[in-house]
N, C-alpha and C positions, 0 to 999 in steps of 0.2 A: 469796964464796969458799967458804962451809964448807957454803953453801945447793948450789953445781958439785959440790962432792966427795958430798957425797950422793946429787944424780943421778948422778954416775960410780955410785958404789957400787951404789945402785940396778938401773942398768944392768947390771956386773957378775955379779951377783946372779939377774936374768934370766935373763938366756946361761948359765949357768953350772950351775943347776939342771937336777936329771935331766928334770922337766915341769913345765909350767905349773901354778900353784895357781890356778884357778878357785872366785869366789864370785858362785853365782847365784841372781839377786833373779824370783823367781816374776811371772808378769803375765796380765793375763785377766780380774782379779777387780778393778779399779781400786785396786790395788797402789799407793804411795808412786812415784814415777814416780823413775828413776836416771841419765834424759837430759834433769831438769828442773833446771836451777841456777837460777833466779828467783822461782818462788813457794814459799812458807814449806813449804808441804810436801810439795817436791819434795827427792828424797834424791839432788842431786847431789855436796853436801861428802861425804855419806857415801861417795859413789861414791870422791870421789878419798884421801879418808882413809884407804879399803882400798888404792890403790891403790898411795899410798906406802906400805901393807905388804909391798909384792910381789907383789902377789896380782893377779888379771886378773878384771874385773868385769863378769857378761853377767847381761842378761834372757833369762828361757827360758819360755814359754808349755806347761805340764803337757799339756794338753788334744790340744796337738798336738803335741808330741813323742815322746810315750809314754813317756819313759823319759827319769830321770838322767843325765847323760855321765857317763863313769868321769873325768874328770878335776874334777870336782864336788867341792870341799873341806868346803861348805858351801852348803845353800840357805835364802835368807833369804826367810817371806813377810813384806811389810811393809805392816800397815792395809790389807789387804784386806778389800771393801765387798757382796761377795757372795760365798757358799756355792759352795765347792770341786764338781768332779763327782767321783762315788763312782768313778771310774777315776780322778782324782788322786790322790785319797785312798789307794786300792790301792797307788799307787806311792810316795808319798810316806812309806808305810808299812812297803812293806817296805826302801825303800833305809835307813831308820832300822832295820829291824829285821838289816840286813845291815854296819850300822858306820857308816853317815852322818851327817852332824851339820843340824841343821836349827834356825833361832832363827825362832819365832813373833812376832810383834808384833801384837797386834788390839786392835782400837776397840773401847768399849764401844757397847751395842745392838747388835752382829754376830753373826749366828751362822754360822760358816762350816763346818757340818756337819763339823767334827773331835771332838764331844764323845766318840764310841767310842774312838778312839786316841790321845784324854786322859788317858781314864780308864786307859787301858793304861798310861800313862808316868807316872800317878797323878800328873797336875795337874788341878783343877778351874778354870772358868769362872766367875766371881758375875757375873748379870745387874746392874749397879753402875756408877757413876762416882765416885769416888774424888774427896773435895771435902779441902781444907783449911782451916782455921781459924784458920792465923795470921796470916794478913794478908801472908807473905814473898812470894806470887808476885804480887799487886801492885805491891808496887816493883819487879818488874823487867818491869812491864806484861801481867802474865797477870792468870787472876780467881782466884777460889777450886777454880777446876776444876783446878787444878797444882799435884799434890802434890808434896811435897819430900825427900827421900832422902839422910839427913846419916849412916848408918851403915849399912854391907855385911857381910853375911854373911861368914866367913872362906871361900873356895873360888879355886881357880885363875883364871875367870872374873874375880872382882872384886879380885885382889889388887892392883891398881895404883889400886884407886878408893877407899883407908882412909881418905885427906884430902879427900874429893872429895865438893861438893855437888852433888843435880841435880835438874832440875822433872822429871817428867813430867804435861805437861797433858793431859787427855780421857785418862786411865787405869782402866781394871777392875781390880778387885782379884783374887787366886787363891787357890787353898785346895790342901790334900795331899789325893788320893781314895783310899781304902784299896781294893786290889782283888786277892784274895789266890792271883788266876790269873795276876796277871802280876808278871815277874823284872827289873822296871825299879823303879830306888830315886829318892825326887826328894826333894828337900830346898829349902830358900827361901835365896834369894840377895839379897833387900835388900826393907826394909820402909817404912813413911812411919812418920811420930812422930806420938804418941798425940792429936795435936791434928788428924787427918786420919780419915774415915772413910768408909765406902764408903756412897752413896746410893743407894737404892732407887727409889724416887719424886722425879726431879728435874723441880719444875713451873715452867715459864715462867724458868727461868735462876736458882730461889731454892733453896734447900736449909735442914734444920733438921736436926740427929742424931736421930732417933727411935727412944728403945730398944726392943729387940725387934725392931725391922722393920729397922732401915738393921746396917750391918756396924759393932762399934767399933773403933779405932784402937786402935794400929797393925795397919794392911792391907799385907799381902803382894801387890806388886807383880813380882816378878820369882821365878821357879822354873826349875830345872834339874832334867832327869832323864835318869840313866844307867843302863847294861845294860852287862858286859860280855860280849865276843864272841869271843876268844879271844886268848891271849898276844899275839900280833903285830898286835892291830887294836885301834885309837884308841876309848876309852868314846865313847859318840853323847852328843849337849847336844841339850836343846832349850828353849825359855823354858818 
């Protein structure tokens, strides 16, 4: 019963709206796949997660579209495995620099030619995998490659996640880049606990903390950064 009136509302909600919210998952680069519901890391829950938010959920390939749609709420790349072209980039650029919202997700060992318009929105990249050391992601069948995230930064973003535990497995850690030409502020939105550290040299599946070389816990796993752009338009986000 209460699971109908939802989809009514749902539906309502729809229709009802002056235009569609569109959120589009970037593809070309062997992206997180959003029409894959079967294997582990295919994002098709997340597909329909957004979807009960109302929101309308499409792949768009940069390369050949040339350009953002205006009705583009948000574009998501997800675990992309190869380097953007420098005409993605361009655009992906400025649609950020014009009020769009954009969330990064990347794999460690990636380099997907964004380090310029990182440094612009002052987050950094650590070449790293992010191991931890208490043993939690074992029990629930991960290895030590899945850090654990038991406190959130205060921000808009994570304020529904104060009680909320979470793995992230195969994680890079990030850093703030000071860069004193550009007018975008970033600040850290959730970190691993101090039994978690970023690995440098990870050999044949085994890790050791080495100080001086490896990163120490607590490592910053998640960053936002904003600009604003005038009274009537939405700060940009992006990891």
């Amino acid at each position: 019963e209460s699971a109908r009136e939802q989809d009514i509302t749902n539906t309502i909600l729809k229709v009802t709206r002056e235009q569609n919210k569109v959120i589009y998952f970037s593809k070309g680069h062997n992206e997180a796949d959003i029409d894959d519901d079967q294997n582990q890391h295919g994002y098709g829950a997340a597909r329909e997660a957004i979807k009960n938010q109302n929101y309308e959920v499409e792949s768009i390939n940069l390369a050949e579209t040339r350009a953002i749609p205006d009705d583009c709420s948000a574009l998501v790349i997800a675990g992309a495995k190869v380097a953007l072209l420098p005409t993605e980039i361009t655009i992906i650029e400025k649609y950020v620099d014009a009020g769009g919202k954009i969330l990064l997700l990347t794999d460690p060992d990636v380099n997907l030619g964004l380090d310029k318009v990182l440094r612009k929105w002052k987050i950094g990249l650590e070449n790293d995998i992010v191991v931890d050391s208490s043993g939690l992601g074992q029990l629930f069948g991960m290895g030590p490659a899945a850090p654990l995230v038991s406190a959130y930064d205060s921000h808009p973003i994570t304020k529904d996640l104060s009680n909320t535990m979470t793995f992230f497995p195969e994680a890079r850690s990030l850093k703030t880049v000071e860069d004193s030409t550009s007018d975008y502020t970033s600040s850290v939105l959730f970190r691993t606990s101090e039994r978690s550290w970023g690995e440098k040299n990870l050999v044949e599946g085994s890790a050791e903390f080495n100080e001086g070389v490896d990163i120490k816990g607590p490592v910053v796993l998640g960053m936002v950064s904003t600009r604003s752009v005038s009274p009537s338009t939405d700060n940009k986000t992006k990891e």
